[in-house]
PAZAPA-4460 file (N, C-alpha, C; in steps of 0.05 Angstrom, whole numbers, plus 32768, in hexadecimal, padded with zeros to 4 digits):
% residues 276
    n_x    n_y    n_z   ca_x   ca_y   ca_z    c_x    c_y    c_z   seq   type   mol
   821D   8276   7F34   8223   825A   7F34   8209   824A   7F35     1      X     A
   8206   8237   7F23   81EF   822B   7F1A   81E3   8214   7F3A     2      X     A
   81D3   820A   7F42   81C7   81F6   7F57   81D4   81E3   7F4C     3      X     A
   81E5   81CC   7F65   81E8   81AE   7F61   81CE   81AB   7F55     4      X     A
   81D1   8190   7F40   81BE   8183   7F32   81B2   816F   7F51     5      X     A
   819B   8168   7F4E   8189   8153   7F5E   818A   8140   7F4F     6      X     A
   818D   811E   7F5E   8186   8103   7F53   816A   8108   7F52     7      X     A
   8156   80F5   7F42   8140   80F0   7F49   813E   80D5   7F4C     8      X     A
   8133   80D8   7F6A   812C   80BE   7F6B   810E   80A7   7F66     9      X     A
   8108   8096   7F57   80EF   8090   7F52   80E1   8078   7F62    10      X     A
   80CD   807D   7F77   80C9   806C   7F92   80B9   8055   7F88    11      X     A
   80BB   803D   7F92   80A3   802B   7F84   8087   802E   7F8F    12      X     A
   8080   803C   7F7A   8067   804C   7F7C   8055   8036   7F68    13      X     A
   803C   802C   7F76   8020   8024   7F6A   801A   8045   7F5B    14      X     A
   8005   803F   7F40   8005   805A   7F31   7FF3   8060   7F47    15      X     A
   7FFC   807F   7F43   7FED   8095   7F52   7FD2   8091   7F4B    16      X     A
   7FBA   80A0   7F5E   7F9A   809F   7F55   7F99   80BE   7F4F    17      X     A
   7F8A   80B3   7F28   7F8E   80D0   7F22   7F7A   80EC   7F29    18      X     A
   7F69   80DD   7F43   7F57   80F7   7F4B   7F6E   80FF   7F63    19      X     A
   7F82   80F9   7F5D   7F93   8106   7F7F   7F9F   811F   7F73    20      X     A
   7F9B   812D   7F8D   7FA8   8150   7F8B   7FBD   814A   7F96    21      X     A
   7FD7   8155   7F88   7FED   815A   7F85   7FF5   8170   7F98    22      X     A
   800B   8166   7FB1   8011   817F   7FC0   802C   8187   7FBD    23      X     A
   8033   81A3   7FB5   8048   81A6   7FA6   8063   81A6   7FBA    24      X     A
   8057   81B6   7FD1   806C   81BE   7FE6   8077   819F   7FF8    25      X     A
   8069   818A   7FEF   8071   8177   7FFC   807E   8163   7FE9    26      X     A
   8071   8168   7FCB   807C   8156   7FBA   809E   815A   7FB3    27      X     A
   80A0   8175   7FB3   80BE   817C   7FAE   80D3   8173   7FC2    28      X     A
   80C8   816E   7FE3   80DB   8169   7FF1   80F4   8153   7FE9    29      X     A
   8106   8155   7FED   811F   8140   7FE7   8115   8125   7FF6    30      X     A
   8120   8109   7FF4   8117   80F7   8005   811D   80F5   8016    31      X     A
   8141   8107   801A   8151   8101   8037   8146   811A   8049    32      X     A
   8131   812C   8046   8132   813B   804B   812D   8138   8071    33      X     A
   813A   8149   807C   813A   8147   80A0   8125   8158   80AF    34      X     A
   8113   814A   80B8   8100   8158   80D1   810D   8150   80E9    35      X     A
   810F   8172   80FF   8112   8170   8115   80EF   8177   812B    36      X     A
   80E6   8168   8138   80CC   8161   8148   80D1   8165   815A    37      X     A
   80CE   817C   8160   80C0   8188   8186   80C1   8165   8196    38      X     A
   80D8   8161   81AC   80D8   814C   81B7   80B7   8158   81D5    39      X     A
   80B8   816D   81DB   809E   8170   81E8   807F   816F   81E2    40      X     A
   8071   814E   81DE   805B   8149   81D9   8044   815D   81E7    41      X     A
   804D   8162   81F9   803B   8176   8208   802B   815E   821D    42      X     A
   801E   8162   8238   801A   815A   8251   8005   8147   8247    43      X     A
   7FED   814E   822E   7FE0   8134   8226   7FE7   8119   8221    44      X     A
   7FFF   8119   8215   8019   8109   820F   8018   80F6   8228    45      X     A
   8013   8101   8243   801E   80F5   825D   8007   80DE   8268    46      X     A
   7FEC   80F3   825F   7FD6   80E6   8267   7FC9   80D2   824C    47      X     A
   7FC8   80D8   8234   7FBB   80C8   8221   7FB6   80AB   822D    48      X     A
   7FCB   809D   8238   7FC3   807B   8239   7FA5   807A   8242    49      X     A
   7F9F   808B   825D   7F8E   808F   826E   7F74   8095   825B    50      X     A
   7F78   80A2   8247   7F64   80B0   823F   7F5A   8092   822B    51      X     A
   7F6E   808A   8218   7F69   806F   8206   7F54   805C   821A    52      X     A
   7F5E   8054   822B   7F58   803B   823C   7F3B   804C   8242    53      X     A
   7F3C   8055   8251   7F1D   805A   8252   7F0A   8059   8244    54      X     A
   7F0E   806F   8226   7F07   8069   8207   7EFF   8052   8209    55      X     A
   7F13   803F   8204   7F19   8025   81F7   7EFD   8010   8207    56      X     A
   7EFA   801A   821B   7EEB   8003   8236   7ECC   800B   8223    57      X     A
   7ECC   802A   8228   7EAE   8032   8223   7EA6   802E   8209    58      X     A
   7EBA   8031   81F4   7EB1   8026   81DF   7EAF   8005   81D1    59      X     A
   7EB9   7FF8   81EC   7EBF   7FDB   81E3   7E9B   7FCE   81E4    60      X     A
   7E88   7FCF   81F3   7E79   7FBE   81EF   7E64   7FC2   81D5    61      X     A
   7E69   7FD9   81CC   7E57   7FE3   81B3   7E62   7FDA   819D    62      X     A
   7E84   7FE0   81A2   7E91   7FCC   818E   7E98   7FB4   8188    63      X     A
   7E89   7FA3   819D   7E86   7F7B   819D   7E70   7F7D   818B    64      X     A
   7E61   7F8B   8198   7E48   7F88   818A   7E48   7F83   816B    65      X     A
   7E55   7F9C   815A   7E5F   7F98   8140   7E77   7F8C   8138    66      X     A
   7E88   7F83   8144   7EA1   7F6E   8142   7E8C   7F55   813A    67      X     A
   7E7D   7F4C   814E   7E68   7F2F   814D   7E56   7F32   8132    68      X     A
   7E54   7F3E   812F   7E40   7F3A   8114   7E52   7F3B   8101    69      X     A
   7E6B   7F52   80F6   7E7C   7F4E   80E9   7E88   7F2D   80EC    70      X     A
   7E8C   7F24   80F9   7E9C   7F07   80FA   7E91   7EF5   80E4    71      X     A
   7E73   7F01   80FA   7E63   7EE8   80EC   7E5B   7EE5   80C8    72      X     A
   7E5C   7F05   80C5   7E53   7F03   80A6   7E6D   7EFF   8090    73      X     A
   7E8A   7F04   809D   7EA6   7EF4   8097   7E9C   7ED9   8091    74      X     A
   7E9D   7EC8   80AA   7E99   7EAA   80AC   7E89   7EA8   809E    75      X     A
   7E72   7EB1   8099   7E54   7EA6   807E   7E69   7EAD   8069    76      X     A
   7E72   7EB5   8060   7E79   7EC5   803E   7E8E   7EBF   8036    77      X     A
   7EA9   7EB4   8045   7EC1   7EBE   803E   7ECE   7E9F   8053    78      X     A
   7EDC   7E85   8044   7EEE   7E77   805A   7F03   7E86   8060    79      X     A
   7F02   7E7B   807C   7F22   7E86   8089   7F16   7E8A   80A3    80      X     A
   7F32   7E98   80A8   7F2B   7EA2   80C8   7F1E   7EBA   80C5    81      X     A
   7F10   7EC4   80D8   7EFE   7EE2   80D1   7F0D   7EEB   80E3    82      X     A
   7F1F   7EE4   8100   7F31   7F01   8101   7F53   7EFF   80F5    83      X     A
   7F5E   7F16   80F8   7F85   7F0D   80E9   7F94   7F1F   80FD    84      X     A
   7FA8   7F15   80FD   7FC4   7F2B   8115   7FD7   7F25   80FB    85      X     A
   7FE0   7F48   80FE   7FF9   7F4F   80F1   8014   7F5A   80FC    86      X     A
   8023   7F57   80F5   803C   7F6D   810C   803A   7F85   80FD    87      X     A
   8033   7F95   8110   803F   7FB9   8104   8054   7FC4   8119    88      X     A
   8059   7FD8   810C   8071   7FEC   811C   805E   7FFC   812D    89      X     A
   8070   7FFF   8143   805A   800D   815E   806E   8025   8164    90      X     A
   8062   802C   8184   8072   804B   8189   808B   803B   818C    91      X     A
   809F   804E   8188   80BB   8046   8183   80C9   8036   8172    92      X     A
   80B9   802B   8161   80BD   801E   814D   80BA   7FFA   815B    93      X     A
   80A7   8000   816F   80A9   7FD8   8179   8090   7FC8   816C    94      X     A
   8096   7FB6   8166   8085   7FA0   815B   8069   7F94   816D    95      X     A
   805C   7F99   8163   8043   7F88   816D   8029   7F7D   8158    96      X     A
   8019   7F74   815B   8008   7F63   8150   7FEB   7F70   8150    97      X     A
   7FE3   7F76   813C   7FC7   7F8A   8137   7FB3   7F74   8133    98      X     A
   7F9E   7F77   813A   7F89   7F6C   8137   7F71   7F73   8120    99      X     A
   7F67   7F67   8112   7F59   7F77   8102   7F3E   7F5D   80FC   100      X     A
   7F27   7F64   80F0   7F14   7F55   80E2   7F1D   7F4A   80C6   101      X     A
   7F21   7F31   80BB   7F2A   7F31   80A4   7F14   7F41   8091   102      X     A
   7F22   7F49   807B   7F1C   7F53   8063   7F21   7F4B   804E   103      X     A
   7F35   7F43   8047   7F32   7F39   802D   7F39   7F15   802B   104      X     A
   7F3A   7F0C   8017   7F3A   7EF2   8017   7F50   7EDE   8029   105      X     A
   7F53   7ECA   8037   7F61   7EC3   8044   7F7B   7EBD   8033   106      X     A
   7F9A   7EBD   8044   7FAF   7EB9   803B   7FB1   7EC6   801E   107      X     A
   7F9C   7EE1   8014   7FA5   7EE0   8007   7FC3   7EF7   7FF9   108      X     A
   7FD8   7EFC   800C   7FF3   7EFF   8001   7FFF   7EF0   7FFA   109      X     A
   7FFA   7ED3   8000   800C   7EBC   7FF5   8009   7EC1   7FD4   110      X     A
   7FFA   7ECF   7FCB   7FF8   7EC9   7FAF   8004   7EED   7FA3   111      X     A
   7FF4   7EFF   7FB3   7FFC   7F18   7FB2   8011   7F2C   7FB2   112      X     A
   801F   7F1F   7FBE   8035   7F25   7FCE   802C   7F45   7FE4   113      X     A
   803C   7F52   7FF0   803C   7F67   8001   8030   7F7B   7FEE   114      X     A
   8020   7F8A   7FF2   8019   7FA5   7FDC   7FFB   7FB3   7FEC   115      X     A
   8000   7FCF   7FE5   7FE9   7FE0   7FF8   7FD4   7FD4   7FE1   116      X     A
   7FB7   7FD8   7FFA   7FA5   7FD1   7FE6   7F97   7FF6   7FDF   117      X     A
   7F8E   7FE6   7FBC   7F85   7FFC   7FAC   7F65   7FFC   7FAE   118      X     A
   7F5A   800D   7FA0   7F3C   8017   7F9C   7F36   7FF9   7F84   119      X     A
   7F23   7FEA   7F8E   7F13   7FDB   7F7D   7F27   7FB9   7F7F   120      X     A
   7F3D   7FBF   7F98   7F45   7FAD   7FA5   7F37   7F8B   7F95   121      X     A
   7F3C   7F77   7F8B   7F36   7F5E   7F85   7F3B   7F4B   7F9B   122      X     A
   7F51   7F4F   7FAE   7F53   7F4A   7FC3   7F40   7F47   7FDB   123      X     A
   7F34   7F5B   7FD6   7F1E   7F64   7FEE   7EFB   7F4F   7FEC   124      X     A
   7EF9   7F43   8005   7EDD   7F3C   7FFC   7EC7   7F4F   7FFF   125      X     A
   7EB6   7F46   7FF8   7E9B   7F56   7FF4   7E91   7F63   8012   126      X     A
   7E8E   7F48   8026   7E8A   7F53   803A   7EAA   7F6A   803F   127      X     A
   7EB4   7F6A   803D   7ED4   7F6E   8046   7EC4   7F96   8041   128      X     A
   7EBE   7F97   8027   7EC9   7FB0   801D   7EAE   7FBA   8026   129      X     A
   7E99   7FBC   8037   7E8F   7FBF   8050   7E92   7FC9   8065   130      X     A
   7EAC   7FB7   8077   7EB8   7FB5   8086   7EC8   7FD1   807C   131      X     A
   7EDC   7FCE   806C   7EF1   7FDE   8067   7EE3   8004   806D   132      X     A
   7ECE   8001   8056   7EB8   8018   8059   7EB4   8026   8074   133      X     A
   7EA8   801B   8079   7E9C   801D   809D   7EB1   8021   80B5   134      X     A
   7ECF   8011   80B2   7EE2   800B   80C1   7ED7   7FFA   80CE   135      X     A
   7ECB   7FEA   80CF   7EBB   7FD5   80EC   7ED3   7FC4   80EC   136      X     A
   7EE2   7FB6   80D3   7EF8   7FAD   80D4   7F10   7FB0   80E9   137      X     A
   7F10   7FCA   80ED   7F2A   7FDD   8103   7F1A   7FD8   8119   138      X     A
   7EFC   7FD5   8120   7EF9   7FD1   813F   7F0D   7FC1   8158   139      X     A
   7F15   7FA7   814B   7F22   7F98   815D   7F45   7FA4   8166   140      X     A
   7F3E   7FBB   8160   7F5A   7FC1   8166   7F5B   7FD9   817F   141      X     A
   7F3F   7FD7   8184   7F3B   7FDD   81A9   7F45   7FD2   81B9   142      X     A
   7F51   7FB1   81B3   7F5B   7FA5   81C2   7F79   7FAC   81C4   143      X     A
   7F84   7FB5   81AB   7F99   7FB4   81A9   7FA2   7FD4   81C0   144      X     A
   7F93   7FE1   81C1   7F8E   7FFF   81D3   7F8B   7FF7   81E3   145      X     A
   7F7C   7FE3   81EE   7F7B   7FD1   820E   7F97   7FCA   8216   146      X     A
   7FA4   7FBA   8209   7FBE   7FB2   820F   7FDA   7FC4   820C   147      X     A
   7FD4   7FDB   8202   7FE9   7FF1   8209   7FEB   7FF1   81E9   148      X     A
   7FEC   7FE4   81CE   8004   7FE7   81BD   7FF9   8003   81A4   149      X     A
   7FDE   8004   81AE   7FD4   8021   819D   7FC8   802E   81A9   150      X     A
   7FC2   804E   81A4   7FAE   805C   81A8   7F97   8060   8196   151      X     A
   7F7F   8070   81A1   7F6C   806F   8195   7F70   8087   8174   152      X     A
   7F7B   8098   817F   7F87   80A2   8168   7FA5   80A5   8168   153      X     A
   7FAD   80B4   814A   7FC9   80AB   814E   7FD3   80A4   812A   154      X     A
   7FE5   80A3   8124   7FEC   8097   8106   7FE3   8079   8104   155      X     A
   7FE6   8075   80EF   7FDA   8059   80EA   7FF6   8053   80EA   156      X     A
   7FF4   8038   80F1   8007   8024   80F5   8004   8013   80D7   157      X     A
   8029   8011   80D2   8031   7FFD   80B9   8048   7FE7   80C2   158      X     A
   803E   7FDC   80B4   804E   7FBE   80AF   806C   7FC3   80B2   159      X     A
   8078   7FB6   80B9   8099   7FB1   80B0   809E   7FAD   809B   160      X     A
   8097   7F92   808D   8091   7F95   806F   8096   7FA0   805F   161      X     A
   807D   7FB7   805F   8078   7FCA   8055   808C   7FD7   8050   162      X     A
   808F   7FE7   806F   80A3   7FFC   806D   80BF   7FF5   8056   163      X     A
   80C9   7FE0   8063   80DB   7FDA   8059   80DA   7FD7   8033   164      X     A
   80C7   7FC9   802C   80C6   7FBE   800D   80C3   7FD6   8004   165      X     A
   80B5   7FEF   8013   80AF   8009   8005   80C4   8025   8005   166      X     A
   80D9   8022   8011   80EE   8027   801D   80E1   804E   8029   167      X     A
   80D0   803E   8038   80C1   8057   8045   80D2   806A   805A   168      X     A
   80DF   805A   8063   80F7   8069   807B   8104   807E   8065   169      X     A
   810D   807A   804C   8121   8081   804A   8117   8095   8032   170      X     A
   80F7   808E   8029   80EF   80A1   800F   80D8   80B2   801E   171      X     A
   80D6   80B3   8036   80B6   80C2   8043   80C6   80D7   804E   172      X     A
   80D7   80E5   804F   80D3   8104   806C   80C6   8103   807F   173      X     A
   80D8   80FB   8095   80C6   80FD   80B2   80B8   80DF   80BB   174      X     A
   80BA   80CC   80AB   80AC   80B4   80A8   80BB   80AC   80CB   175      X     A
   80CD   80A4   80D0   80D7   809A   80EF   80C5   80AC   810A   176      X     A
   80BA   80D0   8103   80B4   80D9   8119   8097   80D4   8121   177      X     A
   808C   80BD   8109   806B   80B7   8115   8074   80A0   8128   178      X     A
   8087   809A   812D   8085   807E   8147   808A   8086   8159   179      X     A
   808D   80A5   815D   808F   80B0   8178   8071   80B4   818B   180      X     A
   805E   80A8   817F   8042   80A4   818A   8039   808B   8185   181      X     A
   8028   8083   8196   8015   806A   818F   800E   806E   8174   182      X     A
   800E   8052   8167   7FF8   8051   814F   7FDA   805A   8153   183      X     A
   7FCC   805A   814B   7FB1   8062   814A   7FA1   8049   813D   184      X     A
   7F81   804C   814B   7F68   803A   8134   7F61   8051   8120   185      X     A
   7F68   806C   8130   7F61   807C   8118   7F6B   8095   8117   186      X     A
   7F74   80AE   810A   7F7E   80C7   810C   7F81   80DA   80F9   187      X     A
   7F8A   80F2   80F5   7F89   8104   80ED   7F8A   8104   80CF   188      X     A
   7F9E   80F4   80C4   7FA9   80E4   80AE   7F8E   80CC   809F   189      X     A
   7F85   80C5   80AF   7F6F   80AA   80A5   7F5A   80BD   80A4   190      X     A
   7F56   80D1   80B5   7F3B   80E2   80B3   7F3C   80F4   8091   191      X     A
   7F57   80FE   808E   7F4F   810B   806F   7F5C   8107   8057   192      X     A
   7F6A   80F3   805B   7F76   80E7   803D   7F68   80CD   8043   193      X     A
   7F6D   80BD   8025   7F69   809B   8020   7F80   8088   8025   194      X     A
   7F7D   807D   8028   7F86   8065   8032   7FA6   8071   8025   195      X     A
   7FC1   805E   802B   7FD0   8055   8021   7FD2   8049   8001   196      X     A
   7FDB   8057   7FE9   7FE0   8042   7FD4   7FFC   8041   7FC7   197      X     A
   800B   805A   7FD1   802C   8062   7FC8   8039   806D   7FD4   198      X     A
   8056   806D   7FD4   805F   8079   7FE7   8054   809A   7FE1   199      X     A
   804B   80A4   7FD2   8048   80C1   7FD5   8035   80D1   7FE2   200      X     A
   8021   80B4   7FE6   8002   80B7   7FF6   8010   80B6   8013   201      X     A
   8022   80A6   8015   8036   809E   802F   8039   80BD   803C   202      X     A
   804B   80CA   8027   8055   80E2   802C   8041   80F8   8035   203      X     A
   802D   80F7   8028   8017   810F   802E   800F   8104   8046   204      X     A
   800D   80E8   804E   8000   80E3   806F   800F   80F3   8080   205      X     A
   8029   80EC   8082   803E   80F0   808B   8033   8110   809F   206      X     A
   8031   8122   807E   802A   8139   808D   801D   813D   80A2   207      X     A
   800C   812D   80A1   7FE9   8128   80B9   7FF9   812A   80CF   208      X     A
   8007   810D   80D2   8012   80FC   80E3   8013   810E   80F9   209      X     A
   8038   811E   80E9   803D   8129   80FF   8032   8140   8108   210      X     A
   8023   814D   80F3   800F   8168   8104   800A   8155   8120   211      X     A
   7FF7   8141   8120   7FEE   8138   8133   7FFA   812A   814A   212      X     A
   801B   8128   8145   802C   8125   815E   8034   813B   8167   213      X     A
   8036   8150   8150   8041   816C   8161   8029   8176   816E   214      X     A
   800A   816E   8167   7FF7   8186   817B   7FE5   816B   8188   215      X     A
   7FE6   8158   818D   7FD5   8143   8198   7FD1   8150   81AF   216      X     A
   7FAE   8149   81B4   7FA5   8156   81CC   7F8C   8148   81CA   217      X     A
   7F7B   8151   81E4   7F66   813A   81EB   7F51   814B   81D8   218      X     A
   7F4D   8164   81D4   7F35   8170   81C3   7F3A   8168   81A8   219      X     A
   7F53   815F   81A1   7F54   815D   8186   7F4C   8137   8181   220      X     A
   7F5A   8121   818C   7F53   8109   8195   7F34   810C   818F   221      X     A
   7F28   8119   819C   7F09   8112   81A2   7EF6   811D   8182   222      X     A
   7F07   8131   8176   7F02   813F   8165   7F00   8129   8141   223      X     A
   7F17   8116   8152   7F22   810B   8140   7F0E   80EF   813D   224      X     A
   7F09   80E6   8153   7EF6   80D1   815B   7EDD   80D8   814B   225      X     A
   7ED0   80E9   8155   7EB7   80FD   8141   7EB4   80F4   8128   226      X     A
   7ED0   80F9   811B   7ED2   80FF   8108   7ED6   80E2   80F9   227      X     A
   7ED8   80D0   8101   7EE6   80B5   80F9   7EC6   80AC   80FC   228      X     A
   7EB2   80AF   810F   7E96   80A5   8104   7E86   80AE   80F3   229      X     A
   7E8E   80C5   80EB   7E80   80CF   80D8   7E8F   80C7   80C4   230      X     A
   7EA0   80CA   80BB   7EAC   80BA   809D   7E9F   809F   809B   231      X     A
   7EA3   808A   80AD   7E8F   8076   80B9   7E78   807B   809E   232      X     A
   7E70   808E   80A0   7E57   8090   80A0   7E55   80A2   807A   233      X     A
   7E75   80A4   806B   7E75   80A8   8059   7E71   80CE   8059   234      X     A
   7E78   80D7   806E   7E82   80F0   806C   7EA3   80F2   8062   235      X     A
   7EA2   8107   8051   7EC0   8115   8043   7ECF   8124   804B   236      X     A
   7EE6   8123   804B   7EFE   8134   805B   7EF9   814E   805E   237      X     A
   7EED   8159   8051   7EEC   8176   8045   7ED4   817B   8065   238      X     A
   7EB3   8169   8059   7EA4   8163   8071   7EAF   8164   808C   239      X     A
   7EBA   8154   8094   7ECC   8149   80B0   7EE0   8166   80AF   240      X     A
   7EEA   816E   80A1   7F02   8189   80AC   7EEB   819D   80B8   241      X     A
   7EDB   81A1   80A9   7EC7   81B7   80B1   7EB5   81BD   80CB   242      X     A
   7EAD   8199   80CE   7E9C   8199   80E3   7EB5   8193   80FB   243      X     A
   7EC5   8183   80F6   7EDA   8185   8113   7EEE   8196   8115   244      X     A
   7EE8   81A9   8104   7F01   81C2   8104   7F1D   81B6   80FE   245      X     A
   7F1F   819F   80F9   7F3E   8192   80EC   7F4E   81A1   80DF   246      X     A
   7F6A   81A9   80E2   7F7C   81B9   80CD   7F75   81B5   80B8   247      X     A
   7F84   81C1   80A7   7F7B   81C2   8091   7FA0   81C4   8082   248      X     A
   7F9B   81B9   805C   7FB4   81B0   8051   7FC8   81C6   805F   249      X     A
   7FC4   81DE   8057   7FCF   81EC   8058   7FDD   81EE   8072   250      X     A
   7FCF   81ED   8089   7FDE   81E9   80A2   7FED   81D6   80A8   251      X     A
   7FE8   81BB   80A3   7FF7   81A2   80AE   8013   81AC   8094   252      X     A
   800C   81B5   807F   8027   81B8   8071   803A   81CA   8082   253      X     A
   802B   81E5   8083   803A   81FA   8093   804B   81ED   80AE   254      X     A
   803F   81DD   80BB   8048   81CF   80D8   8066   81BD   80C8   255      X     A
   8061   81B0   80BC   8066   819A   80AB   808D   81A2   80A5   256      X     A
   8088   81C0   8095   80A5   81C9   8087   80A8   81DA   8099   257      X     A
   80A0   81E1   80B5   80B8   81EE   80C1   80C3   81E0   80D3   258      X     A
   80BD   81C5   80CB   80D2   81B4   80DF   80E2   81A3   80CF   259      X     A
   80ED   81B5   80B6   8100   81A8   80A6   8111   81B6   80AF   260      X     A
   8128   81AB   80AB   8141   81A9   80B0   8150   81B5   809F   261      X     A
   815E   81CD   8099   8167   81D4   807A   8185   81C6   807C   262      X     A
   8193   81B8   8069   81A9   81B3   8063   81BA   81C5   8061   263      X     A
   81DB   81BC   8071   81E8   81D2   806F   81F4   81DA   8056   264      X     A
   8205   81F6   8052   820F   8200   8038   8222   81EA   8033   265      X     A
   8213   81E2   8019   8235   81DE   800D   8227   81B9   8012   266      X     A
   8212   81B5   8013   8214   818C   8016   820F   8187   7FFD   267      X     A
   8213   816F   7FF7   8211   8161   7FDC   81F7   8166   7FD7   268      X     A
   81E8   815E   7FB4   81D4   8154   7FB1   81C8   8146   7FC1   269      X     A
   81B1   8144   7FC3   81A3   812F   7FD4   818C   8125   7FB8   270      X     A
   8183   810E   7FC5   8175   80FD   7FB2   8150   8109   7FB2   271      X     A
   8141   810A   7F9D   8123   811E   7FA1   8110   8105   7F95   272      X     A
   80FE   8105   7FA3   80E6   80F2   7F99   80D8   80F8   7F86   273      X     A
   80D0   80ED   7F70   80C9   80FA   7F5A   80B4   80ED   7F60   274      X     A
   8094   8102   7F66   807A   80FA   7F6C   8068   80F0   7F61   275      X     A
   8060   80DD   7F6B   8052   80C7   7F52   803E   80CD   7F47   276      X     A
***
């Protein structure tokens, strides 16, 4: 007896970048597909705040230091405000307000509308794509680790927005089990892929994500920190896996599909993302 046929479903995908490697074992997944996540974070889990806040204190006066000069070369170059608050989704899915250095031109989504930014961004100012480079931009979000609503590492935090216009809940696998941790200024995910530009770039974070809720620990945090100044500094994923011993594809996949869920005998079609 022949396999139910599969819908395909086609996600509103910005075109793919065609230097991206294609991951097969992730691209085939269905969209509805079900991860079940070890509800035991393990005892780091208990202590992290402790560990952020301290972070956050010791690294705060080195990072005024470069917040203040960033402001200032904003204000010379670029009208507007030089800093912006956004709402993102936090642990549990609650709302709060990120802090960031502006980057690109003021108000300008009023004209844009909502959309990830791409490579060679027009959006972005000069000083901005600097900023972006370096991350000096993400500094002010120490504060946001001061006030409880992120950790120092962790998934990056997205928009409501977003989620929603990109129908990420419902086309990512596993997309709901990254809010079972603080957001992050930086993590596992930001350390060796690029930015956000489709949902399929979405999907490959994804994988990071939850490696790094299922094994978060303080050697890896610190590993991860390392590793986020040296990119800083225009080191490459490949670089950064090597020198901080970071998994590697192959692992965060392996972690990744054995916490799929297999559907029982006999369910309907389910709908498959056709990878951009």
């Amino acid at each position: 007896m022949s396999a139910a046929p599969t819908t395909l479903l086609t996600p509103p995908n910005s075109p793919a970048p065609a230097n991206r490697e294609t991951w097969p074992e992730i691209d085939r997944l269905p969209a509805d597909t079900v991860l079940d996540i070890r509800a035991d974070l393990g005892w780091y889990a208990a202590v992290k705040t402790a560990f952020d806040y301290g972070a956050a204190l010791a690294l705060l006066p080195f990072a005024l230091v470069l917040i203040g000069l960033a402001a200032l070369a904003v204000k010379l170059t670029s009208p507007g405000p030089v800093f912006y608050t956004q709402t993102r989704v936090g642990l549990n899915g609650r709302k709060y307000k990120i802090i960031k250095i502006r980057s690109m031109r003021a108000n300008v989504e009023a004209t844009s509308g909502i959309q990830w930014s791409q490579k060679g961004d027009s959006r972005v100012t000069p000083i901005g794509k600097f900023l972006r480079t370096s991350h000096i931009d993400e500094l002010p979000q120490l504060l946001n680790v001061l006030m409880g609503d992120m950790s120092l590492v962790g998934p990056r935090p997205e928009r409501p927005e977003v989620i929603q216009a990109k129908g990420l809940n419902h086309l990512v696998p596993g997309y709901r089990h990254r809010l079972r941790v603080k957001p992050g200024v930086t993590g596992l995910a930001q350390c060796q892929l690029d930015a956000d530009s489709d949902v399929t770039s979405v999907r490959y974070k994804i994988v990071y994500d939850l490696y790094y809720v299922e094994n978060q620990s303080l050697f890896l945090d610190l590993r991860l920190i390392g590793a986020t100044l040296l990119r800083a500094c225009k080191a490459g994923p490949t670089t950064l896996r090597r020198l901080f011993l970071l998994p590697s594809r192959r692992t965060v996949a392996a972690g990744f599909l054995a916490n799929v869920v297999k559907p029982p005998a006999g369910a309907p079609p389910v709908a498959v993302l056709q990878p951009a």
